[in-house]
Each structure stands twice: as C-alpha cells, then as structure tokens.
C-alpha positions as CSV (number, residue, x, y, z in Angstrom):
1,X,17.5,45.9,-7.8
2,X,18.2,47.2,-4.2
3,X,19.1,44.9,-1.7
4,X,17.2,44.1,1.3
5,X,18.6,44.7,4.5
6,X,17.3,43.2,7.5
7,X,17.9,44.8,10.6
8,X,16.2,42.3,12.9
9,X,13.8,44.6,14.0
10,X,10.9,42.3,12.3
11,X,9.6,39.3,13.6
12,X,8.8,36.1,11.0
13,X,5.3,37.0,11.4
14,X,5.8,40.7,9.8
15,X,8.7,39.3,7.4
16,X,6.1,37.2,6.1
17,X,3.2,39.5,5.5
18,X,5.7,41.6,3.7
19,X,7.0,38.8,1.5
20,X,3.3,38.8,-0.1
21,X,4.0,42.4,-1.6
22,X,7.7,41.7,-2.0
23,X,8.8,37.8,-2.8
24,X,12.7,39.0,-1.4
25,X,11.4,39.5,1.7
26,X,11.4,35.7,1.8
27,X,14.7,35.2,1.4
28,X,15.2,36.4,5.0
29,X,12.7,33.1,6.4
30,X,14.9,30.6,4.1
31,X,18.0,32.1,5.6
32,X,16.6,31.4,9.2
33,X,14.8,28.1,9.0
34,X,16.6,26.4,5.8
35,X,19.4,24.6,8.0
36,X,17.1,23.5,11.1
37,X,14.3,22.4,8.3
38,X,17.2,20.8,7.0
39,X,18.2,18.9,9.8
40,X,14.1,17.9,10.4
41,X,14.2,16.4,7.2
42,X,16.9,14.3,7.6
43,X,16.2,13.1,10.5
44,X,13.2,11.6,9.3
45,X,14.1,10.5,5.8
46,X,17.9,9.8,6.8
47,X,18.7,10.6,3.3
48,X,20.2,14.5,2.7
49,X,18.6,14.3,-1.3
50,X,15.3,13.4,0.3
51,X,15.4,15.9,3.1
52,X,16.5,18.5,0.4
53,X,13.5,17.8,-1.8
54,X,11.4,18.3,1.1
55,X,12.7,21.3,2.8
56,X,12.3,23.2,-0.7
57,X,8.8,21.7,-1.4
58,X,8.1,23.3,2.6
59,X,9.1,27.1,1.8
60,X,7.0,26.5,-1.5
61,X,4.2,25.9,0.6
62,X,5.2,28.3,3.2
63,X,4.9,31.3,0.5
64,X,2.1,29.6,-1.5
65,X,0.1,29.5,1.3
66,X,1.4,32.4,3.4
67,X,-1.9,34.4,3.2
68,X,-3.3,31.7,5.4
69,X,-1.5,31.8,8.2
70,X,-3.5,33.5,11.0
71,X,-1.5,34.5,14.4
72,X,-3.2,33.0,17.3
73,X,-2.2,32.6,20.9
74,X,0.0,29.2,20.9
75,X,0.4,29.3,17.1
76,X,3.7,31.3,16.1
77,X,4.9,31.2,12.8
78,X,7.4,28.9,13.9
79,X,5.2,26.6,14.6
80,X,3.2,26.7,11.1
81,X,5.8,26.4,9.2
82,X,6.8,23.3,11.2
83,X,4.0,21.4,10.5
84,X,3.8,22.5,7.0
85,X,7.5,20.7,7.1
86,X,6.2,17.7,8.8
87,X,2.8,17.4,7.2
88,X,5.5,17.4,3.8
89,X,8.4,15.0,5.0
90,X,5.1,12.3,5.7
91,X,3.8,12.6,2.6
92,X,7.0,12.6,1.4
93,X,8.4,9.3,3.0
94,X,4.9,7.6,2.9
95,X,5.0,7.9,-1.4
96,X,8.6,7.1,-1.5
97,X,7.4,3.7,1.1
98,X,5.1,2.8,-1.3
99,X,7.3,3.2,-4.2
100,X,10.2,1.2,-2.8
101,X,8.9,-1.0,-0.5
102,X,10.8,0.3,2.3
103,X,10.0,-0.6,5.6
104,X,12.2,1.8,7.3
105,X,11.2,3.5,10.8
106,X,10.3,6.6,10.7
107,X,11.7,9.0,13.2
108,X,9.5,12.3,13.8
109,X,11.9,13.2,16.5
110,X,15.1,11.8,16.8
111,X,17.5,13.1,14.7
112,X,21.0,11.8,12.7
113,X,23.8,10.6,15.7
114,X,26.0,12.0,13.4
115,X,24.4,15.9,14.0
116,X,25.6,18.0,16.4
117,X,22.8,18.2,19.0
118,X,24.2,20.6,21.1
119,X,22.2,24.0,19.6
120,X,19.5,25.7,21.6
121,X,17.2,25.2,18.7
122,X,17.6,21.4,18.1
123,X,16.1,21.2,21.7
124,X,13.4,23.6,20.6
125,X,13.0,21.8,17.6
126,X,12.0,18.8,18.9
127,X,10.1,19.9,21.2
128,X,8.0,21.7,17.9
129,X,7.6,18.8,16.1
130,X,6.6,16.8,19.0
131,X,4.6,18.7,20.4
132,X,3.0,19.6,16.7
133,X,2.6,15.8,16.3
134,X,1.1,14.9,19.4
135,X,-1.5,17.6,19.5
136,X,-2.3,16.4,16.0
137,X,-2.5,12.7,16.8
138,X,-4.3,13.4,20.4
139,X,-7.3,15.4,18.3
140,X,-7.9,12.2,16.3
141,X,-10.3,9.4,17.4
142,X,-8.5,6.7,19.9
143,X,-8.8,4.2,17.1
144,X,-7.4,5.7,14.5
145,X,-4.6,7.2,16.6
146,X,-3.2,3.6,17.9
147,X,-2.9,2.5,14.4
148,X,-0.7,4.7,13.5
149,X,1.5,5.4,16.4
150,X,1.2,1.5,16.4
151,X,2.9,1.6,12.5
152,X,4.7,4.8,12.4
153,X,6.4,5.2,15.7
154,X,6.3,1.3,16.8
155,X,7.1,0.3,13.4
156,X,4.9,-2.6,13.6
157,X,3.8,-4.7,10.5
158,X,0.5,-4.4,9.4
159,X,-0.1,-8.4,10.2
160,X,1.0,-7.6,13.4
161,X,-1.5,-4.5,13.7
162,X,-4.3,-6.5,12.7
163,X,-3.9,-9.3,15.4
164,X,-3.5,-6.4,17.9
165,X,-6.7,-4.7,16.8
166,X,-8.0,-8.1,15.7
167,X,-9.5,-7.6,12.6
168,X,-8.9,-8.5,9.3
169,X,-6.2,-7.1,6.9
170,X,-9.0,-5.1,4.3
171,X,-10.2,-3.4,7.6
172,X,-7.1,-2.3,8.7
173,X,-6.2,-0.9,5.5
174,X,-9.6,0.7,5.6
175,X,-8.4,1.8,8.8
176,X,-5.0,3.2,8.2
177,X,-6.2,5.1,5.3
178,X,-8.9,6.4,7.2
179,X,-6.2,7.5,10.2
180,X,-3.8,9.3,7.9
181,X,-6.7,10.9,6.1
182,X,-7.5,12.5,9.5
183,X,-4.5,13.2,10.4
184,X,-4.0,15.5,7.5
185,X,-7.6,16.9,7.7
186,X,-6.5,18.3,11.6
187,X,-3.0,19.0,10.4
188,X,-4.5,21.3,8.1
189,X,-7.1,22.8,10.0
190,X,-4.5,23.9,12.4
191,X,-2.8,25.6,9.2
C-alpha cells in the first residue's frame, strides 16, 4: 500500500471529502486535531482515560458522519468537528454522572492548570468551544437555558434550581430533560 503524502496544499474541508473515497486520507485530520481534541477532553472530564474514550468516539463520528458536513459561511470544519467533540464529551460525562454519582463541575472552557496554555490554538480553542456552546445555549428558549447554565456552569444542585425557578423537583426534572434534549436537537442541526 502507497503512502499518502500530504503536502499541505489541502484544506480539512477537501481532506475530508477525500477521506470518503479513501479512509487514509483521515489519518491526516487525526494527526491535526487528535492532541488539541485531547486537551478539550480533559479539560472537561479531568480524567486522560475519559478524555481518550471521547476523542476516539469524536473522529468516529467525524468520519461516520463526514458526508453531512456542509461548508457554510461561519461553519468551517473546525468548527463541526468541535461540536461533534463537545456534543460527545456531554454525553459522555452526563452517563458517567449518572453512573457514579459524581457531582463534579464541568468545565466547557477552562482547561487542566497543569497544560501548557501558551499555544496559539488553545486560545482559539476556547474561543471554538465557547463560542460553539453559547450560540447553542442562546438558540434555546430562556427557560430551558438558565437551567442548565444554572447546573452545568454554576454547578448548582437541583434543590437549589428548583427554589430559584420555584417549582417543584418532578418539574425541574421535567425541565432539565427537556433543556438537554434541546440542546442536542440545535447542536445537531447545526451539524
């Protein structure tokens, strides 16, 4: 088999479209965005396993659903393949939540203290997924939105949700469930 050689004359964009017809082609994405996904990851799981797990189950998707992505002013690749990693790392931390219990913050934006934050592309990086997250979370209805900036980026309790919102615990849940649901609906509309 013949090596690829990539002579940086593609953007991710064509590199993609050719990895349909030609899976190596690929290889050349995971090289790019495999240690900044990386660092994503961790920095909202805070575990390297986790954010492994995640970063592979990303560039699954990424090529999985590859035909999909349309170029559109303001939507790069870059971009798409960011909230593919995000939309992931969620649903990733809210199952492992439920299964353990945890209660730990979530962090869509701040990263490890222990990386190196002094890269041109962690700036960028952030400003992806923040920008990614917000537009998401801006698209939704008010109500939904508080609830979960008020649990996810507050970290708030959902006792002390419900008092906020007053109502009752059942209808926050309703609520919550309801928020997240659109959240992924808009997430993936964007896709």
């Amino acid at each position: 088999m013949e090596l690829l050689k990539y002579d940086g004359d593609l953007n991710d964009e064509e590199i993609l479209v050719l990895s349909q017809e030609d899976p190596t082609y690929f290889t050349f994405l995971v090289s790019k965005y495999q240690d900044a996904f990386l660092r994503a990851a961790r920095g909202i799981t805070r575990n390297l396993e986790e954010a492994q797990d995640i970063v592979q189950e990303t560039f699954i998707k990424i090529y999985r659903y590859s035909e999909n992505f349309q170029k559109r002013p303001g939507i790069a690749f870059k971009s798409w393949a960011y909230r593919i990693l995000i939309n992931t790392a969620i649903t990733h931390y809210q199952k492992l939540k439920r299964e353990r219990g945890n209660t730990e913050y979530i962090d869509l934006v701040l990263y490890d203290d222990s990386l190196p934050l002094s890269k041109r592309e962690d700036f960028d990086l952030k400003r992806d997924i923040l920008t990614g997250v917000s537009a998401v979370i801006g698209a939704m209805p008010e109500h939904l939105a508080r609830v979960l900036k008020m649990y996810y980026f507050e970290d708030r309790s959902y006792e002390e949700i419900a008092r906020s919102e007053k109502i009752s615990m059942p209808a926050l849940k309703m609520r919550m469930f309801r928020a997240k649901r659109a959240f992924k609906k808009i997430s993936n509309s964007n896709l």
